[in-house]
C-alpha positions, -999 to 999 in steps of 0.1 A, spaced: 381 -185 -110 415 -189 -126 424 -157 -153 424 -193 -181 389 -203 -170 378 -167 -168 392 -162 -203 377 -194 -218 342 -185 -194 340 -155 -209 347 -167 -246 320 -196 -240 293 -178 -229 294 -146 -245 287 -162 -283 260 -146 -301 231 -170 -288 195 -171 -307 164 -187 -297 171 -222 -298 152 -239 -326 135 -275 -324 165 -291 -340 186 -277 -311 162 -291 -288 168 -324 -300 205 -320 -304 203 -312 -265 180 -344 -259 207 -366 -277 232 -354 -257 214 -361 -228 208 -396 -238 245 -398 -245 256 -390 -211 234 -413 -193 246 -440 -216 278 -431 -207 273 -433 -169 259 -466 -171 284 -482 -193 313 -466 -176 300 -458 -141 317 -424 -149 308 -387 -146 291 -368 -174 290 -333 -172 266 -319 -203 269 -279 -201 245 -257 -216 264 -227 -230 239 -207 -237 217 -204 -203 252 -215 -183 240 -243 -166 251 -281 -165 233 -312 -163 254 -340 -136 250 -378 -147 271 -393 -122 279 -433 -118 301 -453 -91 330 -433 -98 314 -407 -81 307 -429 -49 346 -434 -48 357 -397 -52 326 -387 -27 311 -360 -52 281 -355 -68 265 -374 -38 230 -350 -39 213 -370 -66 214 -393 -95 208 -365 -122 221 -333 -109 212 -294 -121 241 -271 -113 236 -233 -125 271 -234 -140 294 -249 -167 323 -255 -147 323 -286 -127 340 -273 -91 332 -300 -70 351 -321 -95 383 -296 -101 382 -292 -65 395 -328 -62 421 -326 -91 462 -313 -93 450 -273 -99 481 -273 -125 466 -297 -144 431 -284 -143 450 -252 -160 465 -272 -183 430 -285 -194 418 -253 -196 441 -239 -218 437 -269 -241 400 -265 -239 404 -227 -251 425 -237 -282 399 -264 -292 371 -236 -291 390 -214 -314 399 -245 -334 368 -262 -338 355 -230 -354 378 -235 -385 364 -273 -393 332 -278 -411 297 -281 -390 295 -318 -404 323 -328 -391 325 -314 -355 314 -341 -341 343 -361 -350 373 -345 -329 375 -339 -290 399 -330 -262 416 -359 -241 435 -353 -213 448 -372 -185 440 -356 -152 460 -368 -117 442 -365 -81 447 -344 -60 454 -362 -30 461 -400 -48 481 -422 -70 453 -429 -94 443 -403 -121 413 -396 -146 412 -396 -183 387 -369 -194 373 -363 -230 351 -332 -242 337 -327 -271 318 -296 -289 280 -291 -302 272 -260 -324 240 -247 -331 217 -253 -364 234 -224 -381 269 -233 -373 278 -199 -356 280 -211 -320 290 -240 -297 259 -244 -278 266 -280 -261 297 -293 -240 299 -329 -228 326 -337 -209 330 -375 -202 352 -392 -169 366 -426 -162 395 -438 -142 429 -443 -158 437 -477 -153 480 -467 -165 500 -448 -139 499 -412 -151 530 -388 -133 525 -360 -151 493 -336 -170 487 -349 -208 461 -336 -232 454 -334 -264 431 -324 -291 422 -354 -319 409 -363 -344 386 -399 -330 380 -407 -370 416 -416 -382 435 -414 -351 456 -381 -355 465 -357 -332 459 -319 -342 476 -303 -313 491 -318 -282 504 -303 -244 526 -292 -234 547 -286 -269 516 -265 -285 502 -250 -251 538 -236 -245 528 -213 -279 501 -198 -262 531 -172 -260 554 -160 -286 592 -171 -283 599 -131 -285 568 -129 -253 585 -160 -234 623 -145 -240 612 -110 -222 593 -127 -198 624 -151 -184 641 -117 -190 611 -99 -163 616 -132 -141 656 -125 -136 649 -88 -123 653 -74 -154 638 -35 -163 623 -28 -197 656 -3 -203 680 -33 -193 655 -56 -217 655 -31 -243 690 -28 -247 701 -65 -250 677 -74 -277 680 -42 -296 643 -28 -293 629 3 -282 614 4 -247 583 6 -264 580 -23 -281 593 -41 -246 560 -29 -226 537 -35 -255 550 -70 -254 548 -68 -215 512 -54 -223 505 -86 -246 513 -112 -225 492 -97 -197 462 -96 -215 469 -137 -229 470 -150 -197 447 -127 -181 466 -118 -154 473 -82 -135 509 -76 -134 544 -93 -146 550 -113 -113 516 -131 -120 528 -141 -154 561 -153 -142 546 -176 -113 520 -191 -136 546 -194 -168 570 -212 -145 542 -237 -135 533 -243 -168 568 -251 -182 572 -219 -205 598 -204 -192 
């Protein structure tokens, strides 16, 4: 699992769960519904994860004939949220990309009223792995009947029918149209302009001394930044950071 996933696996499914309540059953029951309806209309893939007993239910149409996954059964159990068979057949850097997007939208969706929830979701744009034609991809959030947790994830595929070179994601707002954050502008702040400046700093050979002395801190305050920007992208040591920065554009 990718430090970004693990962060966001972690975040996910360690929410203070209850005993889910009849309205939650029915919430789950919609959602079900949803996905299905989904599947038929789009001959997509729906992927509807249960946070809290980390598992996922697999509603997959045609599309999943042509990518040659999900081919077990019509309505597939999987004791996970992640869908791997799926990532497995997308560009890894834009899998991270979608990850890290889907982390900010959890933190996000916390700040916005339990009414109105429902009404914003991650897009993204998602290339293949191994051909031309790409996936657009939308996830949105359920929380629980006392508006502590996010209990439900549906995550809904189609093909993208416009040629797509590059990742693109966003989070929105499907009521009015806006856009509350977008990659890879807002996912480049996942870092601090002071954590990215040490970091291209780490990436040229630099030591914390050499470091210290050009900006005018103590050495200090250089490894509690190093310190920082290991523990946000949940990685083991600077070289990590570097090679995983560089892919994402940050540095």
């Amino acid at each position: 699992m990718q430090p970004i996933q693990s962060d966001l696996n972690n975040q996910l499914l360690k929410q203070n769960f209850v005993s889910r309540t009849e309205t939650e059953k029915l919430q789950l029951e919609q959602c079900q519904r949803m996905a299905q309806n989904f599947v038929e209309l789009e001959n997509g893939i729906a992927i509807l994860s249960d946070l809290k007993n980390n598992k996922s239910y697999v509603y997959s149409g045609k599309i999943a004939d042509e990518l040659n996954i999900f081919q077990n059964k019509n309505n597939l159990e999987i004791e996970s949220i992640w869908e791997d068979e799926l990532f497995n057949i997308l560009e890894a850097d834009d899998v991270l990309q979608k990850h890290i997007l889907e982390l900010q939208f959890f933190q996000f969706i916390k700040t916005v009223p339990f009414e109105k929830r429902k009404d914003f979701c991650v897009i993204s744009k998602l290339r293949l792995a191994d051909s031309p034609k790409s996936l657009i991809h939308k996830m949105f959030y359920f929380s629980d009947a006392l508006h502590n947790n996010v209990e439900l994830a549906l995550c809904l595929y189609h093909f993208d029918f416009l040629p797509s070179f590059d990742y693109t994601g966003m989070i929105i707002n499907t009521t009015d149209g806006s856009i509350i954050r977008q990659t890879e502008v807002e996912n480049s702040n996942f870092l601090s302009a002071r954590e990215k400046e040490i970091l291209k700093m780490i990436q040229s050979g630099k030591k914390s001394k050499e470091i210290a002395d050009i900006l005018f801190i103590s050495i200090n305050t250089v490894n509690r930044h190093r310190q920082n920007i290991l523990e946000k992208m949940r990685v083991s040591n600077t070289t990590e950071a570097c090679t995983l920065a560089a892919k994402l554009k940050w540095i």
